[in-house]
DRENKOLGU-269779 format. One record per atom (N, C-alpha, C): x, y, z; residue in one letter. Coordinates in steps of 0.1 Angstrom, whole numbers, padded with zeros to 4 digits, always signed. Example, Ala and Ser with C-alpha at 12.3 -4.5 7.8 and 13.67 -1.06 7.14 Angstrom:
// residues 2
+0132-0057+0078a+0123-0045+0078a+0132-0033+0078a+0128-0022+0071s+0137-0011+0071s+0129+0000+0079s
// end
This chain:
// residues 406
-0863-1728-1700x-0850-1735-1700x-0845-1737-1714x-0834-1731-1717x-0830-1733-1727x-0821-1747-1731x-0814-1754-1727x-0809-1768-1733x-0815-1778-1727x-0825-1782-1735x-0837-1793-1734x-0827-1800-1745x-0831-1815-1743x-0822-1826-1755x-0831-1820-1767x-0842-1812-1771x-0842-1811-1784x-0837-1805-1786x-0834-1793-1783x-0824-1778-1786x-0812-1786-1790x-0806-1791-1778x-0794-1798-1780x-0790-1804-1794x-0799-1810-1795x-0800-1816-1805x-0799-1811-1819x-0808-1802-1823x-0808-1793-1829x-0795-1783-1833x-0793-1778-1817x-0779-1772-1818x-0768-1779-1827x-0767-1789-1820x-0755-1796-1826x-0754-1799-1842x-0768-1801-1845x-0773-1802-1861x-0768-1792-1867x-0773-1776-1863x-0768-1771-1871x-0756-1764-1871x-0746-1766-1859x-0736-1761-1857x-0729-1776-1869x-0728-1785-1870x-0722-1796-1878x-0722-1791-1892x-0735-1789-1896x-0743-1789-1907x-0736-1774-1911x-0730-1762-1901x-0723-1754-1911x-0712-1750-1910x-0701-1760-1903x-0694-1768-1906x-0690-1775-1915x-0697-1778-1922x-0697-1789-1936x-0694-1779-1945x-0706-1770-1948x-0710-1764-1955x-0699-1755-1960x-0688-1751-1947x-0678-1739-1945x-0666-1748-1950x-0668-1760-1950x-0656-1774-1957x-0658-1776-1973x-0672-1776-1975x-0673-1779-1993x-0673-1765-1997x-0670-1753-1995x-0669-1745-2005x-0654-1747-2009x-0644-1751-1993x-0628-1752-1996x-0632-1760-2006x-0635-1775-2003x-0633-1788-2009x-0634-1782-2024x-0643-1771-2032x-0642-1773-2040x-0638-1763-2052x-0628-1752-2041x-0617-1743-2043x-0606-1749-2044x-0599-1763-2035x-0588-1770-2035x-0592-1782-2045x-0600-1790-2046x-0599-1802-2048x-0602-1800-2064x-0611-1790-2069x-0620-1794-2081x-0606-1780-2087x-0599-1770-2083x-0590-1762-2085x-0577-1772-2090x-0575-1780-2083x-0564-1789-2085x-0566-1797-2101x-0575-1797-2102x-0575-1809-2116x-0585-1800-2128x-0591-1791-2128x-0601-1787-2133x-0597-1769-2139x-0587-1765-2125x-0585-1755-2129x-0593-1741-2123x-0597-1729-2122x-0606-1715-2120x-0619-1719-2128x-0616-1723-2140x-0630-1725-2148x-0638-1735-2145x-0631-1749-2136x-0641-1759-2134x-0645-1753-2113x-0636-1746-2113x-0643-1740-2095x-0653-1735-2101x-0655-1724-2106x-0665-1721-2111x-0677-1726-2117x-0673-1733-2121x-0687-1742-2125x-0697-1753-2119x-0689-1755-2112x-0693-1766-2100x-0698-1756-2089x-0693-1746-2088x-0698-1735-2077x-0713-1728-2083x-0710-1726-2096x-0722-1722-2102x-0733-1732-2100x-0728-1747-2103x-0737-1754-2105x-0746-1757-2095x-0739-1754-2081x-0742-1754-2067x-0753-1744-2064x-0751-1730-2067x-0757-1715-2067x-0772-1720-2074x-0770-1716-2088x-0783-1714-2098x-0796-1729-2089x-0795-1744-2090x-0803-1749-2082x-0806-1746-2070x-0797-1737-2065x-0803-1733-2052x-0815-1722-2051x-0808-1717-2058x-0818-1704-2061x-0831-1706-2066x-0833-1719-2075x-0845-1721-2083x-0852-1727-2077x-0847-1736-2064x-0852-1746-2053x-0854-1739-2045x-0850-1727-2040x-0848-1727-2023x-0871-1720-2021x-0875-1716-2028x-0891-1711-2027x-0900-1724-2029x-0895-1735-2033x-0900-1749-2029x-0900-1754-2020x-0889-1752-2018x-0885-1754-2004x-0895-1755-1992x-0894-1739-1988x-0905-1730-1983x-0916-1741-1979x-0920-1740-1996x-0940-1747-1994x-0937-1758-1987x-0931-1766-1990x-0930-1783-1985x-0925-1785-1975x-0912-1774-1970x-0915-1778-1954x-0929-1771-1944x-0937-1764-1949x-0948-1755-1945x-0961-1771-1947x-0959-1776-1956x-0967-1788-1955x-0966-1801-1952x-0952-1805-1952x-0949-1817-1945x-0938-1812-1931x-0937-1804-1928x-0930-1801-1920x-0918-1801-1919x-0908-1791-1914x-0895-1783-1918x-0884-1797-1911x-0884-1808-1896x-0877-1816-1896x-0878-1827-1908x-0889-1834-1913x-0882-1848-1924x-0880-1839-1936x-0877-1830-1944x-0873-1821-1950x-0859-1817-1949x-0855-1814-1938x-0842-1809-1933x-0834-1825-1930x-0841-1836-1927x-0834-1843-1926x-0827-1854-1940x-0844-1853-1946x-0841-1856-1963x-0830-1851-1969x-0826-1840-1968x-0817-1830-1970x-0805-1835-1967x-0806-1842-1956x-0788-1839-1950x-0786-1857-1960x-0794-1867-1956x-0794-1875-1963x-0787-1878-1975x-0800-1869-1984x-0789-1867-2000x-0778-1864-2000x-0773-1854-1992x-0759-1843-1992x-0751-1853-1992x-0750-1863-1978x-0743-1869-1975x-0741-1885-1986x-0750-1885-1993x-0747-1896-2004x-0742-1889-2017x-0748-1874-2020x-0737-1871-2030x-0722-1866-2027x-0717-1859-2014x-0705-1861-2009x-0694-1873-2011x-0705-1883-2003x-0700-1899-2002x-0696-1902-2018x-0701-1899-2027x-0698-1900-2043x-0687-1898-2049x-0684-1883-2042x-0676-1878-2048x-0666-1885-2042x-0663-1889-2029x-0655-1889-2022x-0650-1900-2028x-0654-1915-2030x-0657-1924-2036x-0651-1923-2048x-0653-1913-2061x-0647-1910-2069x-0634-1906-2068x-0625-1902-2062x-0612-1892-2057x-0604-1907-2053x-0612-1913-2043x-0604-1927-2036x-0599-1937-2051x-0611-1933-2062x-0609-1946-2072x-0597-1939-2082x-0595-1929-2080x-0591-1923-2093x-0596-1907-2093x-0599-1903-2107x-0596-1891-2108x-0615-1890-2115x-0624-1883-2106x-0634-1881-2112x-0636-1869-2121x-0644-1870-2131x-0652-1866-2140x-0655-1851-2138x-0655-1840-2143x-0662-1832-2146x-0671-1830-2136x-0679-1835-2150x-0695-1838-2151x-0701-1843-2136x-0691-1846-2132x-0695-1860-2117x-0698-1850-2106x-0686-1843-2107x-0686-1830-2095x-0698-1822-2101x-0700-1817-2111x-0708-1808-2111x-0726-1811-2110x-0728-1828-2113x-0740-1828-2110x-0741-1834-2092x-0732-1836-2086x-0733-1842-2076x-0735-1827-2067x-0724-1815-2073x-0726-1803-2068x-0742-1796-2068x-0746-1798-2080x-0761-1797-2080x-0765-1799-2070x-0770-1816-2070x-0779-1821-2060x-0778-1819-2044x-0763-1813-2045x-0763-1805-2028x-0768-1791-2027x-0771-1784-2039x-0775-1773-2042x-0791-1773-2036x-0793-1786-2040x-0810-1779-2046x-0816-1789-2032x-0811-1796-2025x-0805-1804-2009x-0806-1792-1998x-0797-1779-2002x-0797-1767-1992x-0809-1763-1994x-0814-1759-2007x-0826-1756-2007x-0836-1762-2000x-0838-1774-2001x-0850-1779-1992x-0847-1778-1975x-0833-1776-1973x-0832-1777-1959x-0832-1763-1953x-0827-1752-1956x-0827-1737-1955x-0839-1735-1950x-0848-1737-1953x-0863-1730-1948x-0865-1730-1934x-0861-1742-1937x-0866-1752-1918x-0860-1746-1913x-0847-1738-1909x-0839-1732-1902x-0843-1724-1895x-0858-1714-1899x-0863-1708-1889x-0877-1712-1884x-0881-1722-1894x-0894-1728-1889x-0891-1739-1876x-0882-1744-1877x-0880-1753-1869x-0879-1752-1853x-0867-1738-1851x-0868-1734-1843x-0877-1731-1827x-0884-1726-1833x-0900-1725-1823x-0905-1736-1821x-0899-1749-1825x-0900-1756-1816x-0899-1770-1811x-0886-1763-1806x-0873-1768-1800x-0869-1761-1790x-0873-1745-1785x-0870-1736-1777x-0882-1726-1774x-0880-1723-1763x-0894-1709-1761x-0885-1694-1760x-0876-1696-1759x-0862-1685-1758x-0853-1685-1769x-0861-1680-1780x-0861-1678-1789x-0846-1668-1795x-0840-1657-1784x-0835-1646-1790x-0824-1655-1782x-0823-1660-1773x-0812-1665-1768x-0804-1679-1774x-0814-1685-1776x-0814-1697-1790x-0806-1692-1803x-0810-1683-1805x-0806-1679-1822x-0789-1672-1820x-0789-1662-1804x-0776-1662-1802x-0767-1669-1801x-0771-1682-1791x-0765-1692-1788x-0759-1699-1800x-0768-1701-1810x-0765-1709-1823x-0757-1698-1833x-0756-1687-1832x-0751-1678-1842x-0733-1681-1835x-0735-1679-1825x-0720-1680-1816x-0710-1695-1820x-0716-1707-1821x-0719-1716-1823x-0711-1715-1840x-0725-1714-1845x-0718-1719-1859x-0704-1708-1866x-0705-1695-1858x-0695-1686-1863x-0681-1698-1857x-0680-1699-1849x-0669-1709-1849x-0666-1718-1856x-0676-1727-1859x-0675-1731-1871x-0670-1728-1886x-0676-1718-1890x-0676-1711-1900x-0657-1710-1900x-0651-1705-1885x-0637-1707-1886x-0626-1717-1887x-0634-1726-1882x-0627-1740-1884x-0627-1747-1899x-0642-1744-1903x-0642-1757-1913x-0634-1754-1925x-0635-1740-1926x-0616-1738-1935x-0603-1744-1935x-0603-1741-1919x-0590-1744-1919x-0590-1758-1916x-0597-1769-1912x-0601-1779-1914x-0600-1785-1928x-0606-1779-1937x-0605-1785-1951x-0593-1781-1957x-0584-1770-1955x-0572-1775-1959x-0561-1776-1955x-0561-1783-1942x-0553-1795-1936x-0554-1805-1940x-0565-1812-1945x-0570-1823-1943x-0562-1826-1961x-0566-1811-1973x-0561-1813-1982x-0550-1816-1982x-0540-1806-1979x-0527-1806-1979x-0520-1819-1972x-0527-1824-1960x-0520-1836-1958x-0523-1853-1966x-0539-1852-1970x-0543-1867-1971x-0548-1868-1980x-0555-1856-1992x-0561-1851-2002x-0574-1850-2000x-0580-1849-2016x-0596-1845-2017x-0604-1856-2013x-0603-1872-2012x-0605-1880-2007x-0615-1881-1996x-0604-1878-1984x-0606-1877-1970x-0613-1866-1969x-0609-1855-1976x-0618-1845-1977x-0634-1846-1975x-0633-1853-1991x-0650-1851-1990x-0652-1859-1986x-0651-1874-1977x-0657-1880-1969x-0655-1872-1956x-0650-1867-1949x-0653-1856-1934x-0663-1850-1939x-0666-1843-1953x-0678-1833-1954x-0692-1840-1954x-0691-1855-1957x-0697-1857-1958x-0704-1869-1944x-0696-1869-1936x-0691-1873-1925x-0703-1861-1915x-0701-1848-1917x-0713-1837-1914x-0723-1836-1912x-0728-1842-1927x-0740-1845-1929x-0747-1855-1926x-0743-1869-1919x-0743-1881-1913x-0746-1877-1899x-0740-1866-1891x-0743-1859-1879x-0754-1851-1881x-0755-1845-1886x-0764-1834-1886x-0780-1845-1886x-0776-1851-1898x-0788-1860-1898x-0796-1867-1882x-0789-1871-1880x-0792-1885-1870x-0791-1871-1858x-0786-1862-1853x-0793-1850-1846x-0809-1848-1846x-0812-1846-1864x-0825-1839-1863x-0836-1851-1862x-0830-1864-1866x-0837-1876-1865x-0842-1883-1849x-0834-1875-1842x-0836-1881-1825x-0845-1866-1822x-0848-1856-1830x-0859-1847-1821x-0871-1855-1818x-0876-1852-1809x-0890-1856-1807x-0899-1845-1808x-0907-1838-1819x-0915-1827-1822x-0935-1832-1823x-0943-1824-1817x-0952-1823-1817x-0957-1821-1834x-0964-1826-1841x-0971-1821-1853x-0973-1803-1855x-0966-1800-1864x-0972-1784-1868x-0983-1783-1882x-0985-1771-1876x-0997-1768-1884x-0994-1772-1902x-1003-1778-1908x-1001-1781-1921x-1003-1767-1931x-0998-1764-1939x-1002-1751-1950x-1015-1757-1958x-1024-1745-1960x-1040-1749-1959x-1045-1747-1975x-1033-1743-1987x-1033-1741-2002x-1037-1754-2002x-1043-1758-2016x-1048-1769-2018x-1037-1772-2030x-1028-1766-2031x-1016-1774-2042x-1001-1762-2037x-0991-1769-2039x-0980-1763-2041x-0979-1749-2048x-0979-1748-2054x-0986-1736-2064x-0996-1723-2058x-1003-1726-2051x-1016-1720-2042x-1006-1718-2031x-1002-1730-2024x-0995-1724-2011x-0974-1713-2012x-0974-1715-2031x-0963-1706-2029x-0965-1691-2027x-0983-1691-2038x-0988-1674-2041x-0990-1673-2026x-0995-1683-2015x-0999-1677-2005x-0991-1668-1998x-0974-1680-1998x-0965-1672-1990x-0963-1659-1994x-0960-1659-2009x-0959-1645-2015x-0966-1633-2007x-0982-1637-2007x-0989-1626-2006x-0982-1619-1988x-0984-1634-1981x-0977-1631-1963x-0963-1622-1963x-0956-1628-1974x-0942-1618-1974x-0948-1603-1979x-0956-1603-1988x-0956-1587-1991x-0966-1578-1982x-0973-1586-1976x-0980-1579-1962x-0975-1573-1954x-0958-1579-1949x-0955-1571-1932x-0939-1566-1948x-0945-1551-1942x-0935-1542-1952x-0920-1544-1936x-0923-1547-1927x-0910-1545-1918x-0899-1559-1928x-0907-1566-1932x-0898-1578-1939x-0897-1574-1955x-0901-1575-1961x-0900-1567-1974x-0890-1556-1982x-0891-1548-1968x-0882-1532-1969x-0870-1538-1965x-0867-1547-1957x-0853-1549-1954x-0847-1558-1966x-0857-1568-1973x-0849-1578-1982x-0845-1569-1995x-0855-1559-2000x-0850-1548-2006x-0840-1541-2008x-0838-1540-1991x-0824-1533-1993x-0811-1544-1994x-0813-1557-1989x-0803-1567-1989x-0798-1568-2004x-0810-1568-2014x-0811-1573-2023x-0800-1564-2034x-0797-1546-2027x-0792-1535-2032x-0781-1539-2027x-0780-1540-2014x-0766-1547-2009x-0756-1559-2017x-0766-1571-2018x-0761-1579-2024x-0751-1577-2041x-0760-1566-2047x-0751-1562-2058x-0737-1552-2056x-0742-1545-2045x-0730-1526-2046x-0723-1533-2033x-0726-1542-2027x-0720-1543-2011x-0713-1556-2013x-0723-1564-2007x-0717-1583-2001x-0709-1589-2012x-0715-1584-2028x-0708-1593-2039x-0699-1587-2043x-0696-1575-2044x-0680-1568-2047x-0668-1569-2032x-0672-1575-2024x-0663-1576-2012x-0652-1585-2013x-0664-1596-2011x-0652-1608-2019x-0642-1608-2023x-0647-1612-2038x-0635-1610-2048x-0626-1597-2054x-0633-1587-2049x-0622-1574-2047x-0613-1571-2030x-0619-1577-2025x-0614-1578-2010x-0605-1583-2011x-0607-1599-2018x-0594-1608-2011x-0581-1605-2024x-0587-1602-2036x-0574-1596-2045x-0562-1585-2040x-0571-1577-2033x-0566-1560-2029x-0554-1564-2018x-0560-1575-2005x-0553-1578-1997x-0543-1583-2000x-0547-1600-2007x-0537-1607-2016x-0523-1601-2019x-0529-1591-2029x-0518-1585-2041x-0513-1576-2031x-0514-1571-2019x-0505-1557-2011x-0503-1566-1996x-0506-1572-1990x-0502-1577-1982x-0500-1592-1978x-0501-1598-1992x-0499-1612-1993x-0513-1624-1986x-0514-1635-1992x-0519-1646-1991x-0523-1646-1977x-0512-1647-1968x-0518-1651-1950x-0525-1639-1948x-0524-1625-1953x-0532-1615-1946x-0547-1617-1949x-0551-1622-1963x-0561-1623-1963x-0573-1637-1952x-0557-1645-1950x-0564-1655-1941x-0569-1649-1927x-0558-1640-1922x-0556-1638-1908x-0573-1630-1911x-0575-1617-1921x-0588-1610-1920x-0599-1621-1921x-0602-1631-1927x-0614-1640-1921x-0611-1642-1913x-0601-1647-1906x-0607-1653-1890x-0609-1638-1883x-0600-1623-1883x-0609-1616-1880x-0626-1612-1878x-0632-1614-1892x-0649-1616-1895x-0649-1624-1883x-0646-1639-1881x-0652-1650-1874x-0651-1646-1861x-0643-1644-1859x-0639-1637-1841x-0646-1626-1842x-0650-1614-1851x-0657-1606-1844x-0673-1610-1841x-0673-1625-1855x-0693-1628-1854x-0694-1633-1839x-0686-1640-1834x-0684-1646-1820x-0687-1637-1808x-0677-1619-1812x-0686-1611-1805x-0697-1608-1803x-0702-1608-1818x-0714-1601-1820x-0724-1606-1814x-0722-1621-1816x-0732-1631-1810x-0735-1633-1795x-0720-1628-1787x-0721-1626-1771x-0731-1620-1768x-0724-1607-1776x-0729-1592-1771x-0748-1591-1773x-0754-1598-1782x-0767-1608-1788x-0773-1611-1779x-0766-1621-1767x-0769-1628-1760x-0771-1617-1751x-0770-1612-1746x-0764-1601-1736x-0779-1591-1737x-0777-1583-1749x-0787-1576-1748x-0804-1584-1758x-0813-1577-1747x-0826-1576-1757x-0834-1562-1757x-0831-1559-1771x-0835-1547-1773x-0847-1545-1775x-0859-1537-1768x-0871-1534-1770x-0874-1532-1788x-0866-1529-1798x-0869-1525-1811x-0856-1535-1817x-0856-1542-1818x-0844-1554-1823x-0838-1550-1840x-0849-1546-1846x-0845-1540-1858x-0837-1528-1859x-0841-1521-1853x-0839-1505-1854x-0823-1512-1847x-0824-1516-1837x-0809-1519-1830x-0799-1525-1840x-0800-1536-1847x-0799-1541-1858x-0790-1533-1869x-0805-1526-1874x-0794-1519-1883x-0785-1503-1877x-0786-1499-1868x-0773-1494-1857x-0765-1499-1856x-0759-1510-1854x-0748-1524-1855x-0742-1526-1866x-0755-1521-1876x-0748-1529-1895x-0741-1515-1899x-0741-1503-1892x-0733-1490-1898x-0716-1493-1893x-0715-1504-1890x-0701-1510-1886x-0694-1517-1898x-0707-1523-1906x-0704-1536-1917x-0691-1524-1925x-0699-1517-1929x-0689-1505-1940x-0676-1505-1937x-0669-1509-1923x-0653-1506-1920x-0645-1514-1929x-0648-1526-1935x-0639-1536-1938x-0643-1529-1951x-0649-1526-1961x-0644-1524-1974x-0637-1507-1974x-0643-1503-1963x-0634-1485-1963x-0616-1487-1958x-0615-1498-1945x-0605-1498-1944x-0595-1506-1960x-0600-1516-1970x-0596-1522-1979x-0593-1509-1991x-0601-1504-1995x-0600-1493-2002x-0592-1486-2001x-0589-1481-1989x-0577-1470-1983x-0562-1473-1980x-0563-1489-1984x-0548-1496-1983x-0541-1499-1967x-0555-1501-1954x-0550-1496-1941x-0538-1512-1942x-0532-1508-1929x-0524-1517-1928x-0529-1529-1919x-0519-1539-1919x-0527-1552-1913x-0530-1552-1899x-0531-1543-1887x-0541-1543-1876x-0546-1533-1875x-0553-1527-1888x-0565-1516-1887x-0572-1527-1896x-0567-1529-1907x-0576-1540-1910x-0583-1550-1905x-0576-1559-1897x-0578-1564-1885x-0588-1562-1878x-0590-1550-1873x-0596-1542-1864x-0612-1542-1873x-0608-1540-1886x-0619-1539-1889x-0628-1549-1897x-0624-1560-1898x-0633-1572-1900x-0637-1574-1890x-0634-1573-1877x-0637-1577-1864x-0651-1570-1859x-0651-1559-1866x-0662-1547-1865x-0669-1559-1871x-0667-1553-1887x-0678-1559-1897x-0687-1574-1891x-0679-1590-1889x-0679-1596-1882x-0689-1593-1872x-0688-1583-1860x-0695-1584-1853x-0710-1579-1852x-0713-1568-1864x-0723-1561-1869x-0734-1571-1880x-0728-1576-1884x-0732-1585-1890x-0740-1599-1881x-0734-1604-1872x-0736-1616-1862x-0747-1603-1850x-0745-1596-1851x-0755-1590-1839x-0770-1591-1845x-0770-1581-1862x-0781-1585-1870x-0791-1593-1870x-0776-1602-1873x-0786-1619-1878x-0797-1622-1866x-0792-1619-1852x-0794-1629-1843x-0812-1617-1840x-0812-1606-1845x-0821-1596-1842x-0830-1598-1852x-0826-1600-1866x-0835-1607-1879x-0840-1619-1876x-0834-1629-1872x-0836-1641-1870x-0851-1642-1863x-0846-1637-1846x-0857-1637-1838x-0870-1631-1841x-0871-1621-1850x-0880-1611-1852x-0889-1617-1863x-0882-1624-1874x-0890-1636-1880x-0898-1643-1876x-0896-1650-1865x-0894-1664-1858x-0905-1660-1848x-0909-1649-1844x-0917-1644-1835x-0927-1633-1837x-0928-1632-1848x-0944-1619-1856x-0942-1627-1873x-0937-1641-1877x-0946-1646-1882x-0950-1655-1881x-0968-1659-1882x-0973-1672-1882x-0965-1687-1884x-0968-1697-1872x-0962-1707-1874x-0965-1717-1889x-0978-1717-1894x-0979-1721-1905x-0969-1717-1921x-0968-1705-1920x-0966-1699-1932x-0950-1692-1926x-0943-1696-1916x-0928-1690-1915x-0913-1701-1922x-0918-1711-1930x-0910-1715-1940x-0915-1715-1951x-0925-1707-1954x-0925-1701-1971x-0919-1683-1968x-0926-1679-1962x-0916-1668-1956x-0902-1662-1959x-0899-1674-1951x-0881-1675-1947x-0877-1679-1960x-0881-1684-1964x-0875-1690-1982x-0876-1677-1996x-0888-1670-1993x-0888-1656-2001x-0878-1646-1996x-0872-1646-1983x-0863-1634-1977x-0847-1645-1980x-0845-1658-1979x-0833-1664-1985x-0831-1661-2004x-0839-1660-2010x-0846-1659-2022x-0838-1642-2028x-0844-1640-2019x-0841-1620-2020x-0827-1618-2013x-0825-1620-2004x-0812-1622-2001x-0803-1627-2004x-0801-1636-2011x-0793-1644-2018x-0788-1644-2035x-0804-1640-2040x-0801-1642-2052x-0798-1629-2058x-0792-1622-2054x-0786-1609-2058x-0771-1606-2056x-0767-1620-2046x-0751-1617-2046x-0743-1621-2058x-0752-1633-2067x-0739-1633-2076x-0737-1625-2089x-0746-1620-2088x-0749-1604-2095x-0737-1600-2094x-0738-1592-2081x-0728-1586-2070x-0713-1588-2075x-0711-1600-2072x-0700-1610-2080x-0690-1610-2094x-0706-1611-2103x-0699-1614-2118x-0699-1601-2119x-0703-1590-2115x-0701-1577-2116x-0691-1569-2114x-0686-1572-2101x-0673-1568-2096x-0659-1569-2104x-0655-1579-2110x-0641-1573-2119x-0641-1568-2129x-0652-1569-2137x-0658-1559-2148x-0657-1547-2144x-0666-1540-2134x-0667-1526-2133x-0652-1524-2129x-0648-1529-2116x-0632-1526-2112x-0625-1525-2124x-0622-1532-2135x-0613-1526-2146x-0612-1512-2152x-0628-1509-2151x-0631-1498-2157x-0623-1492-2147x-0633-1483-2131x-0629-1477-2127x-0618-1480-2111x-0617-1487-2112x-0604-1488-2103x-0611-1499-2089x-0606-1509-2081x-0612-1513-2070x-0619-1506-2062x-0603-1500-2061x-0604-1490-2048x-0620-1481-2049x-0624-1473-2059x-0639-1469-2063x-0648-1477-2059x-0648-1489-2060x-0657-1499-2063x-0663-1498-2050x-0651-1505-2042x-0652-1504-2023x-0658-1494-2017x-0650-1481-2026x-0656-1469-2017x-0670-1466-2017x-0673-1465-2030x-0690-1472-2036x-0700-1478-2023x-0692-1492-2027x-0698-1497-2013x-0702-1492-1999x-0688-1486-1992x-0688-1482-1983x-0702-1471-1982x-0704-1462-1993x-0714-1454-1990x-0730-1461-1991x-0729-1468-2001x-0740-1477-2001x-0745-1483-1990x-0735-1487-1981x-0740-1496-1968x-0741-1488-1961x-0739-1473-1958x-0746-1465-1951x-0759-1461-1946x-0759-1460-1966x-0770-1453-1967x-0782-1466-1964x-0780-1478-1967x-0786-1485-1960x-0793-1488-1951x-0782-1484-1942x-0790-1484-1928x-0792-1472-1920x-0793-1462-1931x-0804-1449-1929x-0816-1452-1932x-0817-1462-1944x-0829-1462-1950x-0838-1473-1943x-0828-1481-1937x-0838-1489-1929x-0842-1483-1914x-0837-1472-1909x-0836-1463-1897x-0851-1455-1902x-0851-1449-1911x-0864-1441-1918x-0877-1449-1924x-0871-1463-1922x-0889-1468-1927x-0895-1475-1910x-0905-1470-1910x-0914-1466-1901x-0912-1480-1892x-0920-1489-1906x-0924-1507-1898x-0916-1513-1897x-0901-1509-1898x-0888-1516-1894x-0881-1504-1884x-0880-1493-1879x-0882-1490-1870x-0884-1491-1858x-0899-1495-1859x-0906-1495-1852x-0911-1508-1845x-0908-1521-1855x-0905-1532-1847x-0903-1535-1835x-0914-1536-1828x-0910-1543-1813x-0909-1561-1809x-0901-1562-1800x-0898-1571-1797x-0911-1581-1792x-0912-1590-1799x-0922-1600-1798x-0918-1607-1782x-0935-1609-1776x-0933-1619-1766x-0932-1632-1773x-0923-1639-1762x-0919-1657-1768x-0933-1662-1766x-0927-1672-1778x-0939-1682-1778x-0940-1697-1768x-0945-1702-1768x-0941-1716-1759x-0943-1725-1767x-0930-1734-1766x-0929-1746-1768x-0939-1757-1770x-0943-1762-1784x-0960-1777-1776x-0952-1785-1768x-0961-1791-1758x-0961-1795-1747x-0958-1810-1754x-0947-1814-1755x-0937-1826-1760x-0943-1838-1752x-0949-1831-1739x-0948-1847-1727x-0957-1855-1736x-0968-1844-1740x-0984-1850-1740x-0985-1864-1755x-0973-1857-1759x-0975-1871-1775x-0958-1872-1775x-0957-1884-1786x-0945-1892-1789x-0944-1888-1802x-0955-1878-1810x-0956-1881-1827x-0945-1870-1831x-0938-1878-1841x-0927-1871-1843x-0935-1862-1860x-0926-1852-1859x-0931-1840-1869x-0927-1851-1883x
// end
């Protein structure tokens, strides 16, 4: 049975929680743009990134030893008191700099401790595992569409104020969600220091090459692919088909992850990987169609792809984690593949209008477009991603037998 009050619970946590998340990046594209200018988005954005990145493999160990709920809920805690700050700030007047950017921090290095838990937690709250991660993928992609356009309504009508109290309003939910789970004790990580149990994860991540070979290639992605999209994406559109087209193509992405995530639910593929990256030879349409100057319902058409290739993935990565690795050691794990995954986009990024000057966007994209191919040839050709078969579920601990919350 899949919606037990913990799932539920759970669910709603993280469907809230990225939500929020899909609000403070506006909040601080509109609000910190308005008084600060491109250079202070940027810095407050940075300032958000770099702690994350430096935190998120701490992360890891400490929900693997105190466990991934009071971690995740510590987490939402802080967020919601440095939000509440800012918010606080904006109501009095006109905050600081410095105010936004260390408050932006502390949410930084806040995701970090909570990220891990996202797939440790999981297993157990649900024994249906692949259905769970769809359900929640479907879930938050809607989200993901709202909390945009949520944050700038909310700007445009009432200001940054109201703003960052809703965002922070999120994390107030999310919290008191993971705080009403009732979880059995998980296994404690068995290093005798922080340090011991980060080399441990390390060594677990470099053991199953099916996880390894794919962060690898995210990591190639992340610079020639996910981080030149962006900001050459939404210029290209911007500048030839104006401002709303680039809006209408996200909600394209969002509505196609919404597919992706049905279609998720729908099928269970005996090799989830291999299927996986079959699905991600789709991602490529949105920067080939951008590159080629298509018009606005081929474009269309093709975030909707991308979108959906993308959300099919996740929900096939997710489970495959979550089910061939140990419950002890799968939030140091998950923290080395967020680690590798992540910390290569803003590479990606500060790289992108640089090279585009040299040789043209359009190059850049196309680039891309081959890159993400060949990607998911190369993940088609390695053996123990391949060959990945679909884990039997695990079961749920038996919730009746104790009251002890994780």
């Amino acid at each position: 049975m899949l919606w037990t009050g913990n799932f539920m619970r759970y669910f709603l946590a993280r469907t809230v929680s990225v939500y929020g998340d899909a609000m403070l990046v506006v909040a601080s594209a509109l609000a910190v743009g308005h008084l600060y200018g491109a250079t202070g988005v940027g810095l407050v954005l940075a300032a958000y990134t770099v702690p994350f990145l430096a935190s998120i493999l701490f992360g890891g160990v400490f929900a693997d030893r105190i466990g991934a709920r009071p971690l995740m809920l510590g987490a939402d805690v802080v967020r919601l008191l440095a939000q509440s700050a800012v918010a606080v700030a904006f109501f009095t007047g006109t905050p600081h700099l410095w105010l936004l950017i260390v408050c932006s921090a502390v949410s930084g290095i806040s995701a970090a401790a909570f990220q891990p838990g996202v797939n440790g937690i999981m297993p157990l709250v649900t024994d249906d595992l692949h259905r769970a991660n769809a359900t929640i993928k479907i879930a938050t992609s809607i989200a993901q569409l709202l909390g945009p356009a949520t944050a700038g309504l909310l700007f445009g009508f009432l200001g940054a104020a109201p703003l960052y109290a809703a965002d922070a309003a999120t994390f107030a939910v999310s919290g008191l969600c993971l705080a009403g789970l009732r979880l059995r004790g998980t296994p404690a990580a068995t290093g005798s220091s922080p340090l011991r149990d980060l080399v441990e994860g390390w060594h677990g991540f470099r053991s199953r090459t099916w996880i390894w070979s794919v962060i690898l290639v995210w990591i190639v992605y992340g610079v020639l692919l996910f981080g030149p999209l962006i900001p050459l994406g939404s210029v290209l559109i911007s500048g030839r088909l104006g401002a709303p087209a680039y809006g209408w193509t996200e909600s394209g992405l969002a509505a196609g992850a919404i597919v992706g995530g049905l279609l998720a639910l729908r099928l269970r593929p005996g090799r989830p990987l291999a299927a996986g990256a079959v699905a991600m030879f789709g991602y490529g349409l949105l920067p080939l169609a951008i590159a080629l100057h298509a018009g606005l319902p081929v474009l269309l058409g093709a975030a909707a792809v991308n979108g959906a290739a993308w959300s099919f993935w996740s929900v096939m990565w997710q489970t495959s984690v979550q089910t061939n690795v140990p419950p002890s050691m799968l939030n140091r794990i998950t923290s080395y593949e967020v680690f590798g995954s992540d910390g290569s986009l803003p590479i990606g990024q500060a790289l992108a209008g640089p090279v585009a000057a040299l040789v043209g966007a359009e190059a850049v994209l196309g680039s891309s477009v081959a890159v993400s191919v060949l990607g998911c040839v190369a993940l088609l050709l390695i053996p123990a991603v391949r060959g990945l078969r679909r884990a039997a579920p695990r079961s749920v601990p038996d919730q009746s037998l104790s009251t002890q919350t994780q």
